[in-house]
FIKOLLO-845952 format. One record per residue (C-alpha): x negated, y, z negated; residue in one letter. Coordinates in steps of 0.05 Angstrom, whole numbers. Example, Ala and Ser with C-alpha at 12.3 -4.5 7.8 and 13.67 -1.06 7.14 Angstrom:
BEGIN
+--------+--------+--------+------+
|     xx |     yy |     zz | type |
+--------+--------+--------+------+
|   -246 |    -90 |   -156 |    A |
|   -273 |    -21 |   -143 |    S |
+--------+--------+--------+------+
This chain:
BEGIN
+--------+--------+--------+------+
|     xx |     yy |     zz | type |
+--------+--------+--------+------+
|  -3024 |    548 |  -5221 |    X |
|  -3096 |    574 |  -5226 |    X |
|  -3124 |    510 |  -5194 |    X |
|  -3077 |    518 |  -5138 |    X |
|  -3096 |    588 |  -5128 |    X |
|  -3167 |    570 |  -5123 |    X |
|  -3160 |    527 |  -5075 |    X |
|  -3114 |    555 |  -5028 |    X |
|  -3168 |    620 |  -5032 |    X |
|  -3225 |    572 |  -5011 |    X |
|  -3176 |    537 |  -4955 |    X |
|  -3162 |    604 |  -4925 |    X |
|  -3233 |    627 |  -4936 |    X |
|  -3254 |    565 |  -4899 |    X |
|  -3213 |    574 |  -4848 |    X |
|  -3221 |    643 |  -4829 |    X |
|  -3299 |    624 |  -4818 |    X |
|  -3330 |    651 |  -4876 |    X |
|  -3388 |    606 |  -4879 |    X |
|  -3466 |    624 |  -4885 |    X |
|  -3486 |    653 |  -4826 |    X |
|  -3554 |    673 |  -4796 |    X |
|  -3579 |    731 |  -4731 |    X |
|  -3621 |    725 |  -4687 |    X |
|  -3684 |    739 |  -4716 |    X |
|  -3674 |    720 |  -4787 |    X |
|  -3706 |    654 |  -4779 |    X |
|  -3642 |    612 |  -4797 |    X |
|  -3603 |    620 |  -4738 |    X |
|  -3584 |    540 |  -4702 |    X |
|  -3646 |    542 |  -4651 |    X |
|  -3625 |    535 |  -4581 |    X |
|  -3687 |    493 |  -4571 |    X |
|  -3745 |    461 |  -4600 |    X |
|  -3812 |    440 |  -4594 |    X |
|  -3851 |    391 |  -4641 |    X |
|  -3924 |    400 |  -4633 |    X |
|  -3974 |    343 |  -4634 |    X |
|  -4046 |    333 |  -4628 |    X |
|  -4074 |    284 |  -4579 |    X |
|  -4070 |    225 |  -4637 |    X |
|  -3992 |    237 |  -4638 |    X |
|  -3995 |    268 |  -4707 |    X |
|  -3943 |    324 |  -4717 |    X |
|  -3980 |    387 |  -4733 |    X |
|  -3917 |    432 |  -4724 |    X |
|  -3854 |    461 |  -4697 |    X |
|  -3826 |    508 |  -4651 |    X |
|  -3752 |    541 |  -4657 |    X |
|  -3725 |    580 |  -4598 |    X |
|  -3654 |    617 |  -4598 |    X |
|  -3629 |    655 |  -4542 |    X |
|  -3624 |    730 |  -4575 |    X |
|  -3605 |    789 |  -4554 |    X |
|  -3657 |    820 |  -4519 |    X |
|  -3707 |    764 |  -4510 |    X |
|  -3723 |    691 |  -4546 |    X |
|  -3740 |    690 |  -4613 |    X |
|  -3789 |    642 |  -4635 |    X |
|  -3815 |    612 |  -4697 |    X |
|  -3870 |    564 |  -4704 |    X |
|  -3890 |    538 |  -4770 |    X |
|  -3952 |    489 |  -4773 |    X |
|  -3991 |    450 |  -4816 |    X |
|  -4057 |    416 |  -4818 |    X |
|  -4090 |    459 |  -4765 |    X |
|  -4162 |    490 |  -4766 |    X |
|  -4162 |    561 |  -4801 |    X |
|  -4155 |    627 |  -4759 |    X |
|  -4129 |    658 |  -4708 |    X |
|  -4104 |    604 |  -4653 |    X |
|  -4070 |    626 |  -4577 |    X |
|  -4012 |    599 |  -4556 |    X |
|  -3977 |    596 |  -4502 |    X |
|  -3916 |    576 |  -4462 |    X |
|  -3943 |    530 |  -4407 |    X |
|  -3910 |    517 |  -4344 |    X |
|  -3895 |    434 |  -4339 |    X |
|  -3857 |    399 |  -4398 |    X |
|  -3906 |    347 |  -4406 |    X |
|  -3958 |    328 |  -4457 |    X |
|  -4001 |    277 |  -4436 |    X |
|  -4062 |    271 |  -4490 |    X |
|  -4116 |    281 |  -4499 |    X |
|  -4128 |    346 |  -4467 |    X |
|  -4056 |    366 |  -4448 |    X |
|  -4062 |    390 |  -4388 |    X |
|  -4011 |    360 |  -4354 |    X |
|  -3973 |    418 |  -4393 |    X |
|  -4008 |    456 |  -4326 |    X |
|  -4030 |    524 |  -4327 |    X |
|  -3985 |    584 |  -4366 |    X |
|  -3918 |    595 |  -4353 |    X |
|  -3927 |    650 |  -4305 |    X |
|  -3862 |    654 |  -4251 |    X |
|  -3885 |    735 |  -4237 |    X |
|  -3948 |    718 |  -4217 |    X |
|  -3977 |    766 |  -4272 |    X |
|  -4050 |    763 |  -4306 |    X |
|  -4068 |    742 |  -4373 |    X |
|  -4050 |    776 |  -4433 |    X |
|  -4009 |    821 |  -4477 |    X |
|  -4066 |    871 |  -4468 |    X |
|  -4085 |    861 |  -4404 |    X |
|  -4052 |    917 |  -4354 |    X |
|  -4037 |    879 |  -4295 |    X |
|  -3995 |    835 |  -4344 |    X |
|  -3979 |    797 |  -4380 |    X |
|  -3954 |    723 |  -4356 |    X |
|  -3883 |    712 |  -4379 |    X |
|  -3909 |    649 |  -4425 |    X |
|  -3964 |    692 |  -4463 |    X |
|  -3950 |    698 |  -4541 |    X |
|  -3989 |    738 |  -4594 |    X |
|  -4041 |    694 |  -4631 |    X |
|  -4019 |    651 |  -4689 |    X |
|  -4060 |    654 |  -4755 |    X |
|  -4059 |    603 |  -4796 |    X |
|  -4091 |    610 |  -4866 |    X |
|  -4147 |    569 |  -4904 |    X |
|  -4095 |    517 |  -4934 |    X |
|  -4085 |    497 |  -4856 |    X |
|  -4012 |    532 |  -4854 |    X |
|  -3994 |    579 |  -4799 |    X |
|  -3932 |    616 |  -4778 |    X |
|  -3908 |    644 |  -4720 |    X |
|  -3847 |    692 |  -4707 |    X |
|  -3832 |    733 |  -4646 |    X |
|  -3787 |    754 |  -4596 |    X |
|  -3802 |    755 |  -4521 |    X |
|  -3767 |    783 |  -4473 |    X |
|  -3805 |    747 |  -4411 |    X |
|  -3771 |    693 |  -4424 |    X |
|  -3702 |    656 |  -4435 |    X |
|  -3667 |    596 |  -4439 |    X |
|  -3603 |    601 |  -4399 |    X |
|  -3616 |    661 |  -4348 |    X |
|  -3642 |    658 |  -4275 |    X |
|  -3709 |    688 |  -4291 |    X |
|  -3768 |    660 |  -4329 |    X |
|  -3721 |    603 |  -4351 |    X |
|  -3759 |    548 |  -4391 |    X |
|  -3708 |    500 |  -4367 |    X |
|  -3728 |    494 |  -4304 |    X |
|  -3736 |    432 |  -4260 |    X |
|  -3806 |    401 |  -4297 |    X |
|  -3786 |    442 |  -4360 |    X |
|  -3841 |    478 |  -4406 |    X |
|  -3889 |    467 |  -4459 |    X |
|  -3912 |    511 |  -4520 |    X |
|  -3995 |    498 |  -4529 |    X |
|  -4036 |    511 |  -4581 |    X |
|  -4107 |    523 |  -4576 |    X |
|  -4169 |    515 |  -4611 |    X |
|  -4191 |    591 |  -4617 |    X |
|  -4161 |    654 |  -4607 |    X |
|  -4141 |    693 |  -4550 |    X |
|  -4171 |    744 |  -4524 |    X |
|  -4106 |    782 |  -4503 |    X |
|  -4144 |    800 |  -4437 |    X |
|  -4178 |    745 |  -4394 |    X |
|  -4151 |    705 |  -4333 |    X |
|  -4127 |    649 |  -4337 |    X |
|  -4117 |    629 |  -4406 |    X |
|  -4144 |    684 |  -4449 |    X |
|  -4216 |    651 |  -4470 |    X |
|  -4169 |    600 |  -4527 |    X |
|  -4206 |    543 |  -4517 |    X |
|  -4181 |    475 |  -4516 |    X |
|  -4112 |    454 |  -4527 |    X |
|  -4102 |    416 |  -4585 |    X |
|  -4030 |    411 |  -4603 |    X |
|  -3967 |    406 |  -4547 |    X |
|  -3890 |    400 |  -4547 |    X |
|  -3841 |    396 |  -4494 |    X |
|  -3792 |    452 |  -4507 |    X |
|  -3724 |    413 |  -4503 |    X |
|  -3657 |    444 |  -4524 |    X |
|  -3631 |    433 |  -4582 |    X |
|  -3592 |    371 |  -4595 |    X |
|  -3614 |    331 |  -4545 |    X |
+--------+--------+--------+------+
């Protein structure tokens, strides 16, 4: 009888949707999109995980292998990455027009992110939420008809200088996709 009670208790737990579950923000949540970033040789150096939160897109980026310290990165506004220099990925993702930078006053362009750090062992992480961009609204949509790209460049950003924030070259791209696909 004991047995039976079990698992009637897990059916009806089961059923009424009590599984693990994960916000926005927590870094679990199913992404809405991703991005796998690779260097102009085609090895992976990371990923990217977008979901659609409230308020804005979160984003985590995890990477691995990459030069140590601070490193810009940036949305960019074609979903293309065409090595070795990328820049088919075009110029930032920048639909308002907007200058470069989170600390720049006359913007910042929808695609700018705060620098990623990655740490002497080559490992870098990545998580924010921006609310310049999303993934199924009318404005500053990634999905739109040539898509998007996330960059990574070789130095930091300055937070402040037009175009691209003085980052350097671009040494790891990914096409954001959605998820699934």
């Amino acid at each position: 009888m004991k047995t039976f009670a079990l698992i009637l208790l897990a059916a009806a737990a089961a059923a009424a949707g009590c599984a693990p579950s994960a916000t926005a923000g927590s870094g679990s949540a199913t992404p809405d999109a991703t991005a796998t970033l690779k260097d102009s040789f085609g090895n992976v150096l990371g990923t990217a995980q977008l979901t659609q939160a409230v308020g804005g897109v979160h984003l985590v980026v995890d990477v691995n292998g990459v030069a140590p310290g601070k490193h810009g990165i940036h949305f960019h506004e074609t979903g293309t990455c065409t090595p070795p220099s990328f820049t088919s990925a075009g110029g930032h993702f920048n639909p308002d027009s907007k200058h470069h930078g989170l600390e720049n006053t006359a913007g910042p362009h929808a695609g700018d992110l705060p620098n990623l750090e990655v740490g002497g062992d080559g490992v870098g992480h990545l998580d924010v939420t921006t609310d310049r961009i999303s993934l199924n609204g009318a404005i500053g949509n990634l999905f739109d008809a040539d898509g998007t790209a996330l960059v990574l460049h070789a130095g930091p950003d300055d937070q402040k200088s037009d175009p691209s924030g003085n980052s350097g070259a671009r040494i790891a791209c990914g096409a954001v996709t959605r998820a699934g696909t």
